[in-house]
C-alpha positions in Angstrom: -26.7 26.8 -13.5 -28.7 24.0 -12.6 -27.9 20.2 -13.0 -29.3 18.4 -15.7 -27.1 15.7 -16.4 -23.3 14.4 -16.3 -20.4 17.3 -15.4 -23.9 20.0 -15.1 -23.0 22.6 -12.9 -24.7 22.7 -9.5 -26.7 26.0 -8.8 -25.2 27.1 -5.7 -27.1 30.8 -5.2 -30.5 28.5 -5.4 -29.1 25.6 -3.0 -27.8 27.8 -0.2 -30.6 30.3 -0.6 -30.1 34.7 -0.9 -27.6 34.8 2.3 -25.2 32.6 0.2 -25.6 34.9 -3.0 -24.7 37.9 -0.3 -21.9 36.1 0.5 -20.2 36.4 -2.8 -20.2 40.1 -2.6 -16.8 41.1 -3.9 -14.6 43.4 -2.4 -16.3 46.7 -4.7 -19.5 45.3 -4.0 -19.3 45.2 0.1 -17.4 49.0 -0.3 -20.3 50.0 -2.5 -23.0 48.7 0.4 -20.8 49.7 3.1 -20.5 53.9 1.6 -23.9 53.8 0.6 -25.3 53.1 4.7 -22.8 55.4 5.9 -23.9 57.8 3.5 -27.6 57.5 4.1 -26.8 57.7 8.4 -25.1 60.9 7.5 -27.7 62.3 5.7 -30.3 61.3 8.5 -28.4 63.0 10.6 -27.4 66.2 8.9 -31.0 66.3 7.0 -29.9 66.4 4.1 -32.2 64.7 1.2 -29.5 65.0 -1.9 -27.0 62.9 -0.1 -29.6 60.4 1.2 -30.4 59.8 -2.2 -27.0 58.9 -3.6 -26.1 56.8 -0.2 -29.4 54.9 -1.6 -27.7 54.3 -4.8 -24.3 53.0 -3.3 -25.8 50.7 -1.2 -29.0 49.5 -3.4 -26.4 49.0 -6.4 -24.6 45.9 -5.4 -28.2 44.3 -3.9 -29.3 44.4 -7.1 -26.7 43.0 -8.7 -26.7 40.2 -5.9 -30.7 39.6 -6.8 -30.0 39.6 -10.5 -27.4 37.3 -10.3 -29.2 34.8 -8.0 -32.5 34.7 -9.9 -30.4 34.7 -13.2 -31.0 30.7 -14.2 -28.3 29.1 -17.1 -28.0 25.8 -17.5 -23.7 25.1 -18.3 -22.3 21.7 -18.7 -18.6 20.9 -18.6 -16.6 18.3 -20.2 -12.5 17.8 -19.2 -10.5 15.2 -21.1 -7.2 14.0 -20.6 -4.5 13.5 -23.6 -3.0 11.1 -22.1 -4.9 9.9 -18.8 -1.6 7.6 -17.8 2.2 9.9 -18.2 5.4 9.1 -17.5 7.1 11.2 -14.7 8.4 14.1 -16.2 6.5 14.1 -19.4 3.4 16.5 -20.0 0.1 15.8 -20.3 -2.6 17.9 -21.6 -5.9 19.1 -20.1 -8.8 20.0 -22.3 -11.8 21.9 -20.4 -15.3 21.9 -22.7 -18.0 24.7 -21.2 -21.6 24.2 -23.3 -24.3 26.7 -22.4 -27.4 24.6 -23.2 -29.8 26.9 -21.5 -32.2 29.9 -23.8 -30.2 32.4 -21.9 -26.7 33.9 -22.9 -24.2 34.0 -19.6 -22.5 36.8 -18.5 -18.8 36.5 -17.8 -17.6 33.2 -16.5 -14.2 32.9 -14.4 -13.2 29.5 -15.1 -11.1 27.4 -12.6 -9.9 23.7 -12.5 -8.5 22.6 -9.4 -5.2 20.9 -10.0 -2.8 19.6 -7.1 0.4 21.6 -6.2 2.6 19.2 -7.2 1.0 19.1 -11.0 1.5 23.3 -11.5 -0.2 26.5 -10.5 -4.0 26.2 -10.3 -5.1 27.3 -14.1 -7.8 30.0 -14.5 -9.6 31.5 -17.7 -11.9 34.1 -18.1 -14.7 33.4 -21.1 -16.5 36.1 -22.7 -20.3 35.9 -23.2 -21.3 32.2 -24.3 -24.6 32.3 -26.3 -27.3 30.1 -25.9 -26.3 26.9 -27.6 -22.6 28.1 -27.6 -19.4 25.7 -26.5 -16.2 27.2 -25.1 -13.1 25.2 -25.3 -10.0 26.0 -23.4 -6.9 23.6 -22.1 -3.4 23.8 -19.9 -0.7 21.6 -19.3 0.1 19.1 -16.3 3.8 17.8 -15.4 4.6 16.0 -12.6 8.4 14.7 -11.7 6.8 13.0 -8.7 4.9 9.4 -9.6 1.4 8.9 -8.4 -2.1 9.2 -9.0 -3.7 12.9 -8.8 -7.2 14.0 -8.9 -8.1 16.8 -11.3 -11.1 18.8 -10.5 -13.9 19.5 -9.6 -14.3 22.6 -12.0 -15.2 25.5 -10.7 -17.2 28.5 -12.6 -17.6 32.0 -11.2 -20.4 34.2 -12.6 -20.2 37.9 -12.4 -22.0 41.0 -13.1 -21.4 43.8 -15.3 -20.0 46.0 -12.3 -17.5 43.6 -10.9 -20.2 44.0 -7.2 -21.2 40.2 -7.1 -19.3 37.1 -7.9 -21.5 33.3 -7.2 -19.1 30.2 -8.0 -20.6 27.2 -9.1 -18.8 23.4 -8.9 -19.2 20.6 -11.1 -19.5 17.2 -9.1 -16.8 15.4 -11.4 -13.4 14.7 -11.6 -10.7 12.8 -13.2 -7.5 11.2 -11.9 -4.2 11.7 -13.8 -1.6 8.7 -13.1 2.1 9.4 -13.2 3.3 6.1 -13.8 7.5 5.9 -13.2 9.9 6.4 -16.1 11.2 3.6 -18.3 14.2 2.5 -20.3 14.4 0.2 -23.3 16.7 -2.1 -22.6 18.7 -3.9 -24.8 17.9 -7.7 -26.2 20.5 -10.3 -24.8 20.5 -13.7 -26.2 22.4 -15.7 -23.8 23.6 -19.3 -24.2 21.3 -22.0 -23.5 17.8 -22.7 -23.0 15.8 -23.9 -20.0 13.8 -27.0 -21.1 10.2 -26.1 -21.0 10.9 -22.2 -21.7 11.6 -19.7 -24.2 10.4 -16.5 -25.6 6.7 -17.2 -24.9 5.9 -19.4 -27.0 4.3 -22.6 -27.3 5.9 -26.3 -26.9 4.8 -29.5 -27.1 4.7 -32.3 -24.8 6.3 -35.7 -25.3 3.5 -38.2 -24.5 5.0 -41.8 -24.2 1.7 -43.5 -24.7 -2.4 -43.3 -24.8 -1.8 -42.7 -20.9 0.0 -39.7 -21.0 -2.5 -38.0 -23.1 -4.1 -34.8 -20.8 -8.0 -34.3 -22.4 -10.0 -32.0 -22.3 -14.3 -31.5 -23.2 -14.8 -31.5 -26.9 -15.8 -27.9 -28.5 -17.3 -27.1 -31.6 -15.1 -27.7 -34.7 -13.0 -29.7 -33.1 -11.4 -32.8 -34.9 -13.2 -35.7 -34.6 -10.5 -37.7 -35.8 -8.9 -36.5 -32.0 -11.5 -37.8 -29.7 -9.9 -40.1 -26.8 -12.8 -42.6 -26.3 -11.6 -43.7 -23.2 -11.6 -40.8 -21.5 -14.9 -40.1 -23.4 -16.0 -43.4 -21.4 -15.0 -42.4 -18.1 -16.2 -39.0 -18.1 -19.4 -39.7 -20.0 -19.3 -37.2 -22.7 -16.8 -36.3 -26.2 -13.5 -35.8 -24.6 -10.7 -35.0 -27.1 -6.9 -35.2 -27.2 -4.7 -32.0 -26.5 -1.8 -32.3 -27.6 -0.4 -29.1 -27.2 0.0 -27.1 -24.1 1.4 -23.6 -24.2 3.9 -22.9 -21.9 5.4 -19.2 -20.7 7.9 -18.2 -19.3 8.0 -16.5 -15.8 9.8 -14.0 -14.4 9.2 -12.4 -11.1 10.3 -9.2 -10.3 11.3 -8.4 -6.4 11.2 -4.5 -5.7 12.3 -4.3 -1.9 10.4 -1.4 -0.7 12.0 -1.5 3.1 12.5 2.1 4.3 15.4 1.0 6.1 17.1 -0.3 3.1 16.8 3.2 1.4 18.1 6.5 1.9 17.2 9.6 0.6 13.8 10.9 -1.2 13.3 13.1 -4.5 12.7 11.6 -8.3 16.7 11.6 -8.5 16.5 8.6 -5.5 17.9 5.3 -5.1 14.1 4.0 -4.1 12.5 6.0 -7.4 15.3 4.4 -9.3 14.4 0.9 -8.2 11.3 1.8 -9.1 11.8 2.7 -12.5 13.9 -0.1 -12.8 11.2 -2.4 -11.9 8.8 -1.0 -14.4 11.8 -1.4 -17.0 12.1 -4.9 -16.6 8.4 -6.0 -16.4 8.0 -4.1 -19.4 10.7 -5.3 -21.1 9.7 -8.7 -20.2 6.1 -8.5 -21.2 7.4 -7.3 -24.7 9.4 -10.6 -24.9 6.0 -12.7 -23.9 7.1 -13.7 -20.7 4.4 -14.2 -18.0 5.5 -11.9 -15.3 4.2 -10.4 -11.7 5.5 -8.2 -9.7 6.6 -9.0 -6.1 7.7 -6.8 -3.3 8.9 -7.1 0.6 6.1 -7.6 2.1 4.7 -10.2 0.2 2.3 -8.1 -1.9 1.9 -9.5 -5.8 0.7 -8.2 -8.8 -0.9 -9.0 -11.0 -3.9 -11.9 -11.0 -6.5 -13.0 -8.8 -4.4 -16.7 -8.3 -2.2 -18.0 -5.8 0.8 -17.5 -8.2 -0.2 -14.1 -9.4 1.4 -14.3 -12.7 0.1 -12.5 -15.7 -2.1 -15.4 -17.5 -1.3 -16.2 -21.3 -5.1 -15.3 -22.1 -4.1 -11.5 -20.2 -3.4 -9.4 -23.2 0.3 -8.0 -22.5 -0.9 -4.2 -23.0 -3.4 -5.1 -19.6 -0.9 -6.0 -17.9 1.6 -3.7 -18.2 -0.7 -1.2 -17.2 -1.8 -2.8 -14.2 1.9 -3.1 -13.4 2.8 0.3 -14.3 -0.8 1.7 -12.4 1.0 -0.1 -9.3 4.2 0.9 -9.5 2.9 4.7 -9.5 1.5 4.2 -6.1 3.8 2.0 -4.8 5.7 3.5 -1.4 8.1 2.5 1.5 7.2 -0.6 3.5 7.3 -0.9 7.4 9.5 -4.8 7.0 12.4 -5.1 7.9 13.4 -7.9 6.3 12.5 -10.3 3.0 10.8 -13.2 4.6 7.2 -12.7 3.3 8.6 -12.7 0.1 10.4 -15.9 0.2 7.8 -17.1 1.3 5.3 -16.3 -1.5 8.8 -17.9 -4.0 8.3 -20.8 -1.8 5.3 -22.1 -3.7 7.2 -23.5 -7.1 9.4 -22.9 -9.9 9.7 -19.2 -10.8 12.2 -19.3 -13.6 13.8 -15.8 -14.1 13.8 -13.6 -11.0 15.4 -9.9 -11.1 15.3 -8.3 -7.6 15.9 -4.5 -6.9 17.5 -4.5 -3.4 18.4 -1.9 -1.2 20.9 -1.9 1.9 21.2 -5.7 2.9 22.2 -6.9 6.1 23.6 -10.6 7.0 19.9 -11.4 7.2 18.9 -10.5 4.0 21.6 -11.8 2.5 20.8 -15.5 3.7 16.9 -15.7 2.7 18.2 -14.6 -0.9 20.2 -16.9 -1.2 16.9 -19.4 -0.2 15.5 -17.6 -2.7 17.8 -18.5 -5.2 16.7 -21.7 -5.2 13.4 -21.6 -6.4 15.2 -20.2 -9.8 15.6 -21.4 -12.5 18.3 -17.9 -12.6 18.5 -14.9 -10.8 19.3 -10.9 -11.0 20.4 -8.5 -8.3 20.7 -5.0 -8.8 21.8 -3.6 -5.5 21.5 -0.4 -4.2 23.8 0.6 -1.8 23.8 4.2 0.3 26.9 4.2 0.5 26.8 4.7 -3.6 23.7 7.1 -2.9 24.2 9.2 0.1 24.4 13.3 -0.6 27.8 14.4 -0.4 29.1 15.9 3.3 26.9 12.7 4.8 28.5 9.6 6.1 28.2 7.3 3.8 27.7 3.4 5.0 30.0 0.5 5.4 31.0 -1.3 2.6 28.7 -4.6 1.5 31.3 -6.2 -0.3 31.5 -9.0 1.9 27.3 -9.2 1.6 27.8 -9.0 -2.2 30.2 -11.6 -2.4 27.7 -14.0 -0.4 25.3 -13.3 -2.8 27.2 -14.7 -5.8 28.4 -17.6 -4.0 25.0 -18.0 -3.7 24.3 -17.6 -7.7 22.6 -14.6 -7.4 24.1 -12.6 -11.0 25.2 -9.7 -8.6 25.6 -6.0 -10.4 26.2 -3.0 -8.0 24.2 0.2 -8.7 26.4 3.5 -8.6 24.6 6.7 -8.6 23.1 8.4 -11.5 23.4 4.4 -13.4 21.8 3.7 -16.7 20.0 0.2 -16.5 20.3 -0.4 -20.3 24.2 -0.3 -19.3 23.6 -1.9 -16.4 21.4 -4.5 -17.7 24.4 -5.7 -20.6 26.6 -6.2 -18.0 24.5 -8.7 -15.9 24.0 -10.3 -19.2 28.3 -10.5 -19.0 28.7 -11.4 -15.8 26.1 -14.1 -16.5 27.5 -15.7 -19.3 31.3 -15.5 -16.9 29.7 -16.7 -13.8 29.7 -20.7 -12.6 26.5 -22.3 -11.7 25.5 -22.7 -8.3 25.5 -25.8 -8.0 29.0 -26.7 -9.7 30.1 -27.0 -13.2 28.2 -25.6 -15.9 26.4 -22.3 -16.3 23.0 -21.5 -15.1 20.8 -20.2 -18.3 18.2 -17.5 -18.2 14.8 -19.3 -19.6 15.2 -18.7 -23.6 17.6 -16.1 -22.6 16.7 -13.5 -20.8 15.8 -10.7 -23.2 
């Protein structure tokens, strides 16, 4: 089975030469050998011509079938798709394996295997009868994985025997495929909440008050624009057609904060206080993209995603089904952190205005607790969904002090705080932030503070 183009198998009886094809002897083929020159000693030693001739048989038998084999020459390609490529944890994806003999020659029987981490199911072999010269095989088997991440399927593997079960040569493809478990999420629930942030809303566009010719922000004229809107003094003072733009879209932005400290978390396992915040995280970006905010993702350490800019929001040119993959690609992969505490991140909200911010914390000491309140003021509103191990903990373990002290800082601070009991549901969850917003003071005194547009 040589190569001759994409997922060809690799010959592997002509690359490692006749020792190789000697090596796939099976079990029947090496007893075969091994009666067959014990036969023949014993006949050269007892003279006796009848059973030298049958020890010939034994052990010539399996040689030839090692020759055949390794001067037989097929030419098999393999296809595998995946339906889907990118799964939920603990949803099922299938695997579809395509075996075309393009060579004159009819194979013999093939032993199909596709190698498939542990954690996906038990490796998945099939045997195919005789494929014909210009024949296709089709064959497929399930993956499921509870565990998020990004597994390699492959390469395939084809074993090719002869009729007597002596000989057995595998051949590989060079190709493989990835499969990425991305983490489970919820639909949450729309919540229109009082108010609206100037400059923000559901995505869309606004326009900008312009108090004179001054105030007017131009830009290089395109074709079919308006002449009736060319500004002719910027025109004069950048030397070329320069035309008014009078609108300038505006998103909303929401930042996400998954703390990813391993001190903040016990526990491991898809049923986990971390794999929740995960999920959680992926919920809300989701969520959020859906409502045409522009959102990133932010964690501990200071890591953003996604974009290539200093703010590392999601651009309104970025479709939103882009992005959410490349946020949900992230989150699959995304482990514990080494910090031990949340100043990177504070200091990557330092930069501006981030309007809505929904963190995922963990256990939060005094420390903590004071740089999210700093972070609370570069929001225009923010979310806490806190995770305590005292909530998490298997039962017969001590659990941990209780936060409520922390908690209560956090409010003062106008974090909208919402504690996170064991086996929680966010959608419930998420309504009763949207309560406790619409009961809580602001901040700063008097008044409520509004999620931009309403957070939903």
């Amino acid at each position: 089975m040589s190569a001759g183009g994409p997922g060809t198998v690799e010959d592997a009886g002509r690359r490692g030469g006749l020792r190789s094809a000697l090596g796939g002897l099976t079990t029947r083929g090496r007893s075969f050998l091994a009666a067959g020159l014990a036969a023949a000693g014993c006949a050269y030693v007892l003279g006796q011509a009848d059973l030298l001739r049958v020890g010939l048989l034994l052990a010539v038998l399996p040689l030839i079938c090692v020759a055949v084999l390794w001067r037989t020459h097929h030419r098999v390609t393999g296809t595998r798709r995946l339906a889907p490529s990118r799964v939920p944890a603990g949803s099922e994806a299938r695997v579809h394996l395509r075996i075309d003999n393009v060579s004159r020659l009819a194979t013999g029987l093939l032993m199909l295997q596709d190698r498939v981490p542990y954690v996906l199911g038990p490796r998945p072999r099939f045997v195919l009868d005789r494929v014909e010269p210009g024949g296709r095989r089709e064959v497929s088997y399930r993956v499921r994985s509870d565990l998020r991440g990004r597994y390699p399927l492959g390469p395939l593997q084809l074993r090719l025997g002869d009729p007597f079960g002596m000989c057995e040569l595998t051949r590989s493809f060079s190709a493989y495929d990835t499969l990425v478990v991305i983490p489970r999420t919820a639909p949450l629930p729309p919540l229109r909440l009082a108010g609206e942030a100037s400059g923000y809303g559901d995505g869309r566009g606004r326009s900008l008050a312009f108090a004179g010719e001054d105030d007017v922000i131009p830009r290089g004229y395109r074709h079919g624009d308006d002449l009736r809107r060319v500004h002719w003094r910027s025109t004069a003072r950048h030397g070329e057609l320069m035309v008014r733009r009078e609108e300038q879209p505006q998103r909303a932005r929401c930042t996400v904060l998954l703390d990813t400290r391993r001190i903040a978390f016990e526990g491991a396992g898809p049923d986990s206080a971390f794999e929740w915040a995960v999920s959680a995280a992926a919920s809300a970006l989701v969520h959020m993209l859906e409502r045409g905010f522009a959102v990133r993702l932010l964690t501990d350490d200071g890591s953003t995603v996604p974009g290539e800019g200093s703010d590392g929001f999601a651009g309104s040119t970025q479709e939103s089904a882009d992005a959410a993959g490349l946020l949900l690609d992230t989150l699959a992969v995304v482990g514990h952190s080494d910090g031990g505490g949340l100043e990177r991140a504070h200091a990557v909200l330092r930069g501006g205005e981030e309007g809505l911010l929904i963190a995922l914390f963990g256990d939060l000491a005094e420390e903590e607790v004071a740089v999210a309140a700093r972070m609370r003021q570069r929001s225009r509103a923010a979310v806490a969904f806190v995770l305590e191990s005292a909530h998490w903990v298997a039962a017969g373990e001590p659990a941990a002090p209780p936060a409520a002290e922390l908690l209560r800082r956090l409010r003062e601070a106008g974090w909208i705080v919402v504690s996170v009991p064991q086996g929680a549901e966010l959608p419930a969850l998420w309504r009763q932030a949207g309560r406790l917003h619409a009961e809580a003071p602001s901040a700063a005194g008097g008044g409520t503070t509004d999620f931009p547009g309403g957070w939903s």
